[in-house]
Backbone and ligand atoms as CSV (ligand in chain L), in Angstrom:
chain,resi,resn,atom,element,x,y,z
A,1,UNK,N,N,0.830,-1.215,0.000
A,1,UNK,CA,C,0.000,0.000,0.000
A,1,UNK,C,C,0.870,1.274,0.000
A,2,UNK,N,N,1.995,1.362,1.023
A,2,UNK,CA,C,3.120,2.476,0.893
A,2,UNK,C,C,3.484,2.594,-0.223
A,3,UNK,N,N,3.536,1.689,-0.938
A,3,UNK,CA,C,4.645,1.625,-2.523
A,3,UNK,C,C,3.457,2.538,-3.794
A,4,UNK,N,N,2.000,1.655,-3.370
A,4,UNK,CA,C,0.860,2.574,-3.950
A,4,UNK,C,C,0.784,4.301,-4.410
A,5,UNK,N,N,0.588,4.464,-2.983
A,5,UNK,CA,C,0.993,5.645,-2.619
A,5,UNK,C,C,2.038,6.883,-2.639
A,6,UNK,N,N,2.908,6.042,-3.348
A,6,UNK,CA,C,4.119,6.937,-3.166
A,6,UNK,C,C,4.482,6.942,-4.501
A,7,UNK,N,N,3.759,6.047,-5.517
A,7,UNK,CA,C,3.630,6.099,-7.039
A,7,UNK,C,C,2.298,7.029,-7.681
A,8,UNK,N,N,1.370,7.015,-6.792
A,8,UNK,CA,C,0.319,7.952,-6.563
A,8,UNK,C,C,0.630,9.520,-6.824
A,9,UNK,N,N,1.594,9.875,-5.921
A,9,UNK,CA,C,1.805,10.624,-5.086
A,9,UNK,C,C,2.848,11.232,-6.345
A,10,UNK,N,N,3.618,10.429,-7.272
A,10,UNK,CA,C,4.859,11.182,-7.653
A,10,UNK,C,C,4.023,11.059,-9.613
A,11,UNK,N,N,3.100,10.394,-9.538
A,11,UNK,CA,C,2.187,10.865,-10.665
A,11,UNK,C,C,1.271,11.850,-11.182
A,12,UNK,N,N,0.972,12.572,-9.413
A,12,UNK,CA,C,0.474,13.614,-9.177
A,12,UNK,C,C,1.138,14.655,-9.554
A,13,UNK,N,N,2.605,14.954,-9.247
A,13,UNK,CA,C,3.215,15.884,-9.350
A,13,UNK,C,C,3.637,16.013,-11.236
A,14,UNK,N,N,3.083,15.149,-12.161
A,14,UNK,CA,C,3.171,15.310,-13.781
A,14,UNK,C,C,1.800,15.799,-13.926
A,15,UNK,N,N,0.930,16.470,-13.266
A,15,UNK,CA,C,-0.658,16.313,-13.671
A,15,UNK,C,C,-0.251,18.017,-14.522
A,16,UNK,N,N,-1.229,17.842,-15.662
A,16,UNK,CA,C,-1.522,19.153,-16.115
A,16,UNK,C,C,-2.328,19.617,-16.005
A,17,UNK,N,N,-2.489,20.623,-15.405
A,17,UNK,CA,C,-3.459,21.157,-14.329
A,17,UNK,C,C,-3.242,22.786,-14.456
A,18,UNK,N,N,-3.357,23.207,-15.684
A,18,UNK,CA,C,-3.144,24.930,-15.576
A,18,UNK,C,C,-3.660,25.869,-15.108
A,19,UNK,N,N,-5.573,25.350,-15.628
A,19,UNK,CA,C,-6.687,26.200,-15.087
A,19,UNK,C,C,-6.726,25.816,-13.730
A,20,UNK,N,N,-7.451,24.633,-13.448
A,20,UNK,CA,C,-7.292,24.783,-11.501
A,20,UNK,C,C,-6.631,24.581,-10.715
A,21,UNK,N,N,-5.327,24.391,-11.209
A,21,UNK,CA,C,-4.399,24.124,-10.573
A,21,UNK,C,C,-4.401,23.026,-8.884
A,22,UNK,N,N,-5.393,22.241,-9.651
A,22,UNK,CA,C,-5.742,21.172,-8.842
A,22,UNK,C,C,-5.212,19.777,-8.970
A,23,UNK,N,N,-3.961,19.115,-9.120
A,23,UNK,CA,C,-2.938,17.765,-9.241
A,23,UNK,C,C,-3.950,16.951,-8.378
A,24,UNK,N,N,-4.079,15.573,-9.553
A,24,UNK,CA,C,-4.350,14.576,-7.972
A,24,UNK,C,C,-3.326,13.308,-9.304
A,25,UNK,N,N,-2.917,12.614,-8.377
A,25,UNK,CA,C,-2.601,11.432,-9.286
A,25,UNK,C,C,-3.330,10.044,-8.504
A,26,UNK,N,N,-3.048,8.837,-9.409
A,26,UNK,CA,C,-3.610,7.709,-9.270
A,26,UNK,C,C,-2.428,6.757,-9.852
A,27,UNK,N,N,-3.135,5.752,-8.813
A,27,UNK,CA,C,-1.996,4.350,-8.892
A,27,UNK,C,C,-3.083,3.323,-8.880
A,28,UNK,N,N,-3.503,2.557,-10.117
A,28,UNK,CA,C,-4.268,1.153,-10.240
A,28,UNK,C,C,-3.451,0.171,-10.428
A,29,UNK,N,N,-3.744,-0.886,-9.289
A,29,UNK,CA,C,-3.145,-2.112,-9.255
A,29,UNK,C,C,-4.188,-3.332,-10.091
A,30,UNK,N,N,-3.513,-3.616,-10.931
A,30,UNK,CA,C,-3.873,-4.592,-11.820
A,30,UNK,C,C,-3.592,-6.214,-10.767
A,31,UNK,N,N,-4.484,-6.996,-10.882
A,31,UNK,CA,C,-4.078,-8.222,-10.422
A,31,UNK,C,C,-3.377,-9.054,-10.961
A,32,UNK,N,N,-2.626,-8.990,-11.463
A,32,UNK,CA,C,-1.439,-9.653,-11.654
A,32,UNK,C,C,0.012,-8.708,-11.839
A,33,UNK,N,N,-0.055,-7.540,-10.795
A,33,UNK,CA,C,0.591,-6.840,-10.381
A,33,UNK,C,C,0.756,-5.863,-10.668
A,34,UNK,N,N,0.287,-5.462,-12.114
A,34,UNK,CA,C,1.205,-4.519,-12.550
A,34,UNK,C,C,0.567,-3.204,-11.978
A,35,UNK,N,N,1.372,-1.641,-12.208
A,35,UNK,CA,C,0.562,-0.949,-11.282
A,35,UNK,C,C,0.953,0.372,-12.691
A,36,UNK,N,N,-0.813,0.948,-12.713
A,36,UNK,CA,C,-0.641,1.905,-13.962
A,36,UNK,C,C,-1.028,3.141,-13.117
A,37,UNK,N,N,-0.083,4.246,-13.420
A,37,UNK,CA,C,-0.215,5.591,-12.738
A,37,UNK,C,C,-1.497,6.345,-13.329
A,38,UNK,N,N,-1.629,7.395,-13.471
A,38,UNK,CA,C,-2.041,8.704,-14.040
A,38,UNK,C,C,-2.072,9.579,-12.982
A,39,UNK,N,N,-2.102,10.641,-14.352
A,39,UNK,CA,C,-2.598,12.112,-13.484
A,39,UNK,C,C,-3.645,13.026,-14.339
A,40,UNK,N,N,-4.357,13.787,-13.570
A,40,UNK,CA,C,-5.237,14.975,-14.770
A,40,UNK,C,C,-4.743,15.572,-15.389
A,41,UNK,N,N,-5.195,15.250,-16.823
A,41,UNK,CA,C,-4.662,16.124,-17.841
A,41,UNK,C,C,-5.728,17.187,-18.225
A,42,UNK,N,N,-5.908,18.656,-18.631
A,42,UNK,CA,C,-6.611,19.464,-18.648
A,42,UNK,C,C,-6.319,19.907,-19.772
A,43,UNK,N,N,-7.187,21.059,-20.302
A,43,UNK,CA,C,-7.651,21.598,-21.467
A,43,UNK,C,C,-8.159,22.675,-21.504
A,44,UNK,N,N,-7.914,23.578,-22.518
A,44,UNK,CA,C,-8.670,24.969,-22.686
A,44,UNK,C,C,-9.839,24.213,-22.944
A,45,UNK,N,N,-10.771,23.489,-23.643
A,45,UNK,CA,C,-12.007,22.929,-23.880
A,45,UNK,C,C,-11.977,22.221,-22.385
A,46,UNK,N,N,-12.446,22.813,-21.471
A,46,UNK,CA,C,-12.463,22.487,-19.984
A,46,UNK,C,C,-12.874,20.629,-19.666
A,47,UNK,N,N,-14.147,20.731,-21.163
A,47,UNK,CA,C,-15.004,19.249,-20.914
A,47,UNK,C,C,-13.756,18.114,-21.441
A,48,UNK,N,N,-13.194,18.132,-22.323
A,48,UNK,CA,C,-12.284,17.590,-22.149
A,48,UNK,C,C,-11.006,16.853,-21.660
A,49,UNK,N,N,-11.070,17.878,-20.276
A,49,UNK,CA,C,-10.293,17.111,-19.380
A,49,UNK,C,C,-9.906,15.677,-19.123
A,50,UNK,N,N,-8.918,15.024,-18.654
A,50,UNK,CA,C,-9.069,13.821,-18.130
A,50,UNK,C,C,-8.815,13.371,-17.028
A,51,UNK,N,N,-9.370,12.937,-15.893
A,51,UNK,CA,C,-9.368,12.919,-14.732
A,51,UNK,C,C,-7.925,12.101,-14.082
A,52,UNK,N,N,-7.589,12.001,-13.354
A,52,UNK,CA,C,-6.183,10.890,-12.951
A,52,UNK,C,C,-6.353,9.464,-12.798
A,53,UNK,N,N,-7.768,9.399,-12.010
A,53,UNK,CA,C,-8.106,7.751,-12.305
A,53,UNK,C,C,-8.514,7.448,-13.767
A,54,UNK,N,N,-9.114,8.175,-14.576
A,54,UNK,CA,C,-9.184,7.315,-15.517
A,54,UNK,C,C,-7.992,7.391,-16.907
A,55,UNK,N,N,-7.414,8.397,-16.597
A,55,UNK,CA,C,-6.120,8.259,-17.583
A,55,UNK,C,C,-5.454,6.660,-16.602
A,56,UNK,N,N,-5.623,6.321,-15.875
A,56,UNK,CA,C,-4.511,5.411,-15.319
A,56,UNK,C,C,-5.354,4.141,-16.307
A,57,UNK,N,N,-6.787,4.127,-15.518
A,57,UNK,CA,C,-7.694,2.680,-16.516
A,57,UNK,C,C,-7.491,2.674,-17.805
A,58,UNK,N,N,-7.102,3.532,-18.221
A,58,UNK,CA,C,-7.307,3.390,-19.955
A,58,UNK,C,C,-6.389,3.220,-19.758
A,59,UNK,N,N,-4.615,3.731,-19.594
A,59,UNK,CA,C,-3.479,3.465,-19.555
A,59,UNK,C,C,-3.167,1.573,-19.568
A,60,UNK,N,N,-3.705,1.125,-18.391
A,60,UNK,CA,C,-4.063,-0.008,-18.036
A,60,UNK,C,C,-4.702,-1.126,-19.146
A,61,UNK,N,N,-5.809,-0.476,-19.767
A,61,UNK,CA,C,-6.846,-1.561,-19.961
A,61,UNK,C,C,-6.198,-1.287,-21.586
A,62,UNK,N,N,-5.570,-0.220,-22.086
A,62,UNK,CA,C,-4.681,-0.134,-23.425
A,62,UNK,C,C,-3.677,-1.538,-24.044
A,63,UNK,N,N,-3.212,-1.353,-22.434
A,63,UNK,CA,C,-2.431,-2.289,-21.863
A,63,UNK,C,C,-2.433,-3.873,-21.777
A,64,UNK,N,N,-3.607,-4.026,-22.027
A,64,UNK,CA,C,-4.150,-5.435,-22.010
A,64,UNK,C,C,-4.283,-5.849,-20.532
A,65,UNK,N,N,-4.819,-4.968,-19.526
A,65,UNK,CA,C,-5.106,-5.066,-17.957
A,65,UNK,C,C,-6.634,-5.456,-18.147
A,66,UNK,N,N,-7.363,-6.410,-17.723
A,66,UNK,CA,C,-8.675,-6.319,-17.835
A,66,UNK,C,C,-9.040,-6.575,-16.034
A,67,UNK,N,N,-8.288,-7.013,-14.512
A,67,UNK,CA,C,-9.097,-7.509,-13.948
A,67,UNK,C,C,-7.853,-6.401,-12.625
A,68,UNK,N,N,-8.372,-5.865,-12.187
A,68,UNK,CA,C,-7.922,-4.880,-10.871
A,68,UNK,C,C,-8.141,-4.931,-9.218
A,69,UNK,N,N,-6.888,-4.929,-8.870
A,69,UNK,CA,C,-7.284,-5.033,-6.905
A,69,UNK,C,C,-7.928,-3.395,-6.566
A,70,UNK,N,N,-6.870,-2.527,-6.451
A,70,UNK,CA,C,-7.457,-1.574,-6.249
A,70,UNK,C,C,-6.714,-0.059,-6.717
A,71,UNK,N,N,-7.476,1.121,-6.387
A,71,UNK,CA,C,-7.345,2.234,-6.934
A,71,UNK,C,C,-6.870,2.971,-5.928
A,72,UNK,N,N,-5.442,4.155,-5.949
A,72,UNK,CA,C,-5.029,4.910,-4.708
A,72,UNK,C,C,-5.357,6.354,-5.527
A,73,UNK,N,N,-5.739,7.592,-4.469
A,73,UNK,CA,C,-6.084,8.149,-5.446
A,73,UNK,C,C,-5.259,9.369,-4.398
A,74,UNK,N,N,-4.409,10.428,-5.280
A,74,UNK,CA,C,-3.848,11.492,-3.935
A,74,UNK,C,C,-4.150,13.044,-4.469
A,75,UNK,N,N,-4.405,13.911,-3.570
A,75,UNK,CA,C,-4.280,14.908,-3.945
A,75,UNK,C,C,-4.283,16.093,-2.785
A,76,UNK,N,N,-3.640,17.176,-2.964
A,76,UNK,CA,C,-3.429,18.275,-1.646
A,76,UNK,C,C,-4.919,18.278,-1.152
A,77,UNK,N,N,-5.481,17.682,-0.602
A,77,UNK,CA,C,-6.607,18.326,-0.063
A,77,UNK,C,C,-6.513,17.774,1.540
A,78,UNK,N,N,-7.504,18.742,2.222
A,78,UNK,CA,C,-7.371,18.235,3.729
A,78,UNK,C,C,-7.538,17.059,4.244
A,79,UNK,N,N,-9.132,16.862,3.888
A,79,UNK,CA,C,-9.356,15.317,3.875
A,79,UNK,C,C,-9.383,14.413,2.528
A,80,UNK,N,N,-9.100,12.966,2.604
A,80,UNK,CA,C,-8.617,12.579,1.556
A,80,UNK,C,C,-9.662,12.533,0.140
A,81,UNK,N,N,-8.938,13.022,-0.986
A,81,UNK,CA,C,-10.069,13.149,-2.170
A,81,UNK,C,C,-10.782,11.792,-2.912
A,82,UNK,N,N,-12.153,11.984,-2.670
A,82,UNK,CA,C,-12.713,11.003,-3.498
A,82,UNK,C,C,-12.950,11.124,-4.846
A,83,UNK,N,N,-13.196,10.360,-5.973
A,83,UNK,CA,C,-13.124,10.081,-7.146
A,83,UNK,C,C,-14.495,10.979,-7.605
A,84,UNK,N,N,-14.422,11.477,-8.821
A,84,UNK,CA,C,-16.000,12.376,-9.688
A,84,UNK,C,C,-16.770,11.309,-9.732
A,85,UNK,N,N,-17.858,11.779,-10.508
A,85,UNK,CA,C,-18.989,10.822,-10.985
A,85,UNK,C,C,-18.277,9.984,-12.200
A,86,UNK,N,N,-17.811,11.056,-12.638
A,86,UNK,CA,C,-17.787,10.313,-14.040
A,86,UNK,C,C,-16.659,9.115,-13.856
A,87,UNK,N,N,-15.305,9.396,-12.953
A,87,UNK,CA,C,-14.650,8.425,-12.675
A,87,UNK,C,C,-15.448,7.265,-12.089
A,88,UNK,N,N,-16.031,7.460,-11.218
A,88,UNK,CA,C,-16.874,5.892,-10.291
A,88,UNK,C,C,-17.760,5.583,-11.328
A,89,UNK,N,N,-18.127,6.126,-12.467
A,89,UNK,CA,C,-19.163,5.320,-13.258
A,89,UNK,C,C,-18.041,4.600,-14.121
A,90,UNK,N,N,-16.631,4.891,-14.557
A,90,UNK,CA,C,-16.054,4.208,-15.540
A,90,UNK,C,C,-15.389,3.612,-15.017
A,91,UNK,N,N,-14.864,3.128,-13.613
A,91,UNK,CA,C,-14.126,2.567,-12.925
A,91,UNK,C,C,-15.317,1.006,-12.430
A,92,UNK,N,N,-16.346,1.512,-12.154
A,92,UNK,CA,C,-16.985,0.745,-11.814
A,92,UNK,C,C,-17.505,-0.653,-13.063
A,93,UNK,N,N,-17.546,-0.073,-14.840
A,93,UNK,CA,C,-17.756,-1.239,-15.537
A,93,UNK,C,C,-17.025,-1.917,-15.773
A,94,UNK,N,N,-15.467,-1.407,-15.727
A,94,UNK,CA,C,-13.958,-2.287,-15.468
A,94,UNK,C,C,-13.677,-3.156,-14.430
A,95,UNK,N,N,-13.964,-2.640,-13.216
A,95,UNK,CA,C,-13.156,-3.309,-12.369
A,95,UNK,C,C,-14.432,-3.141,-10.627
A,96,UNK,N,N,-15.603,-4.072,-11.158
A,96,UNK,CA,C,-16.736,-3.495,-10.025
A,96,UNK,C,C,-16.604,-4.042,-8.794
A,97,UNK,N,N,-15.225,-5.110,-8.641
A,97,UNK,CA,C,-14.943,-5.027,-7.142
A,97,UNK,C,C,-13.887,-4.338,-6.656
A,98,UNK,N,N,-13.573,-3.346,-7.146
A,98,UNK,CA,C,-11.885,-2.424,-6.727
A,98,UNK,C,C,-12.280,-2.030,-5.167
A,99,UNK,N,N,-10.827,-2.014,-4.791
A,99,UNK,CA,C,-11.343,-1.209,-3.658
A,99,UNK,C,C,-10.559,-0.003,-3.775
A,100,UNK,N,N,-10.761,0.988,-3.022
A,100,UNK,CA,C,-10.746,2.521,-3.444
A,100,UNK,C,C,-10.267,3.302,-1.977
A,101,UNK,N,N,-8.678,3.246,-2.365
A,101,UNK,CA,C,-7.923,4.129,-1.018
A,101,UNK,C,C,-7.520,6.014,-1.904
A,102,UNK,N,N,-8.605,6.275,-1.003
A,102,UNK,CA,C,-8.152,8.080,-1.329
A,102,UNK,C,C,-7.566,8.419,0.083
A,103,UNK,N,N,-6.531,9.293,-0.743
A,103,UNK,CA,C,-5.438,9.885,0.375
A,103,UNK,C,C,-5.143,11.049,0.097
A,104,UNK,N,N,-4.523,12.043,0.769
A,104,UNK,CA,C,-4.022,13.099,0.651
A,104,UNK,C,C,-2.614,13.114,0.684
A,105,UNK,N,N,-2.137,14.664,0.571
A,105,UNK,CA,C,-0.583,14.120,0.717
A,105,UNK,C,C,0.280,14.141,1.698
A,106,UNK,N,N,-0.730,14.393,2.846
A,106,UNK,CA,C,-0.170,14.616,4.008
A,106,UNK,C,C,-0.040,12.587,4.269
A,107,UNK,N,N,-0.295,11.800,3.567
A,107,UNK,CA,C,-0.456,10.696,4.484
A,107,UNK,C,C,-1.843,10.105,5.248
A,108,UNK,N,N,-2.431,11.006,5.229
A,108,UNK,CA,C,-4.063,10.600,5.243
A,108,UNK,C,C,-5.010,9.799,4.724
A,109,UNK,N,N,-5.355,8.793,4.597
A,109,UNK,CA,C,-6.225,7.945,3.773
A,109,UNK,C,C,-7.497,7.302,4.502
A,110,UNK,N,N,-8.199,6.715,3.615
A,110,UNK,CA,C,-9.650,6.155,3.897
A,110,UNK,C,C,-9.622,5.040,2.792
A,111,UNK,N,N,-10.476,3.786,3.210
A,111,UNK,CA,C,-10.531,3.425,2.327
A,111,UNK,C,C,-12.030,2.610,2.207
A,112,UNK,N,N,-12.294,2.696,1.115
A,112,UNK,CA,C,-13.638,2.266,-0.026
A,112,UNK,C,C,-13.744,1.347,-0.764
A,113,UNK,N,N,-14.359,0.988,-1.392
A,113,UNK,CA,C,-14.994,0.486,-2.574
A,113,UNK,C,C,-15.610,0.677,-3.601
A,114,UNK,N,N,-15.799,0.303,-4.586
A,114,UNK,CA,C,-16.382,1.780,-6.134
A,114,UNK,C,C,-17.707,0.811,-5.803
A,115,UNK,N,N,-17.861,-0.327,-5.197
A,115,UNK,CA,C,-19.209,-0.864,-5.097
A,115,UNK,C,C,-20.256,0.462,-4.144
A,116,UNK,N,N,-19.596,0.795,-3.007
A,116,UNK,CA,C,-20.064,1.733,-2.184
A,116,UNK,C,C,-19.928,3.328,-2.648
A,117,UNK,N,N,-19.255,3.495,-3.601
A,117,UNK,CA,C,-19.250,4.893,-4.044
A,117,UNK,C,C,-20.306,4.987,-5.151
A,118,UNK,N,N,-20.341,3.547,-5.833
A,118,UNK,CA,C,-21.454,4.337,-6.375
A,118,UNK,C,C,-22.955,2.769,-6.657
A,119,UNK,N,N,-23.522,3.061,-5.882
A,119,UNK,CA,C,-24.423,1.898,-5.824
A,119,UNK,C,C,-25.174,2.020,-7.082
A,120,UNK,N,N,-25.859,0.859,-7.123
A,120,UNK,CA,C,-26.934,0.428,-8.153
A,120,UNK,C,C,-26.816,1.308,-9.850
A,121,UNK,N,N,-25.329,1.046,-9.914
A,121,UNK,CA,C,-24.508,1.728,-11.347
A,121,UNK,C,C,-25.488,1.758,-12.103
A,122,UNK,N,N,-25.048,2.331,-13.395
A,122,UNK,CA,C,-26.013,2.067,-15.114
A,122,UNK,C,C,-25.047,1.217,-15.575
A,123,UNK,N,N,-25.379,-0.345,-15.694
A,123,UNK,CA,C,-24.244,-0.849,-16.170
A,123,UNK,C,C,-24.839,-1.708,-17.739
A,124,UNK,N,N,-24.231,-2.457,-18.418
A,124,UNK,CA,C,-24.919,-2.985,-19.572
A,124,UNK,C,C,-25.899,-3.585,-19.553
A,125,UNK,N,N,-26.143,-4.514,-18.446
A,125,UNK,CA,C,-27.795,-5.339,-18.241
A,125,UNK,C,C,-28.836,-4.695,-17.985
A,126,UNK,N,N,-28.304,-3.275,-18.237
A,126,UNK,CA,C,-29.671,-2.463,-18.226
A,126,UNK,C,C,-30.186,-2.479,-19.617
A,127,UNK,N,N,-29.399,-2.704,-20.527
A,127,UNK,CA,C,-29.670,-2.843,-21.472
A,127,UNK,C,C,-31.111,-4.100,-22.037
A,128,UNK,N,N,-30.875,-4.708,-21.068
A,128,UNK,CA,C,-32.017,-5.864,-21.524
A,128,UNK,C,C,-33.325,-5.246,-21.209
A,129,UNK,N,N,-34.275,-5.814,-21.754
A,129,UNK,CA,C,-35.707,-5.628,-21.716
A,129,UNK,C,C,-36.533,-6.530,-21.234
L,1,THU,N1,N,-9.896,15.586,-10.913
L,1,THU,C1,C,-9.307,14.358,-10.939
L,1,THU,O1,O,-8.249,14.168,-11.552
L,1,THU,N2,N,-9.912,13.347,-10.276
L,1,THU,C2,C,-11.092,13.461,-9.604
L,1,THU,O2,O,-11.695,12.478,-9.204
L,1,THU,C3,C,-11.613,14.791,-9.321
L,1,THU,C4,C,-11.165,15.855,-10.261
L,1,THU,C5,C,-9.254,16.681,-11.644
L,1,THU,C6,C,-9.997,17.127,-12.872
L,1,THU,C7,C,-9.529,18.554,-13.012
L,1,THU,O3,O,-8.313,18.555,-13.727
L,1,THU,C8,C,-9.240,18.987,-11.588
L,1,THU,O4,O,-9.154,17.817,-10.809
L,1,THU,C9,C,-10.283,19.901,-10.998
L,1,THU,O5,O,-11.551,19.368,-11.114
């Protein structure tokens, strides 16, 4: 989990982050070890952005990662930062048992589950009729 964190933590500090000058990075552990960083990448087209957890999943799942332990997520804030919507909805059709340590950079953490962050998802079997 230290090792998580401290890859978290130094992925954060590549985030491009001009307008809010808000860094968080992310460390996803793939189950069979491997561990894919990101950080937010930002944009004058604001909607465009890309958040730090999910530049890491795509990084990952590019990768040929399909099955994940869990997600560290860091960023300067007081208490430790949890993931957007839009991250827990795309984290959740990848990998819907992750568990989910947000931390700050003081060393602060909590930890979750994307099952509990975001209940009763929109996932494809909604698709049936
Ligand atoms: N951000 C993340 O990278 N992860 C989150 O879960 C919350 C928000 C980024 C997006 C944007 O670059 C900045 O933080 C401010 O919203």
């Amino acid at each position: 989990m230290k090792k998580l964190i401290a890859m978290a933590k130094a992925a954060r500090l590549k985030a491009y982050a001009p307008y809010s000058k808000f860094k968080v990075g992310a460390a996803l552990e793939a189950a069979d070890g491997r561990v894919f960083t990101g950080c937010n990448v930002e944009n004058a087209s604001y909607a465009a952005t890309c958040c730090a957890e999910r530049t890491a999943l795509y990084k990952a799942v590019s990768e040929g990662a399909r099955s994940f332990k869990r997600i560290v997520i860091v960023a300067d804030t007081k208490k430790p930062c949890p993931p957007c919507g839009i991250c827990r909805q795309v984290l959740v059709e990848i990998a819907p048992k992750l568990e989910v340590v947000m931390a700050n950079t003081h060393g602060c953490t909590s930890v979750t589950s994307i099952s509990e962050l975001i209940p009763n998802a929109f996932l494809a079997d909604r698709f049936k009729r």
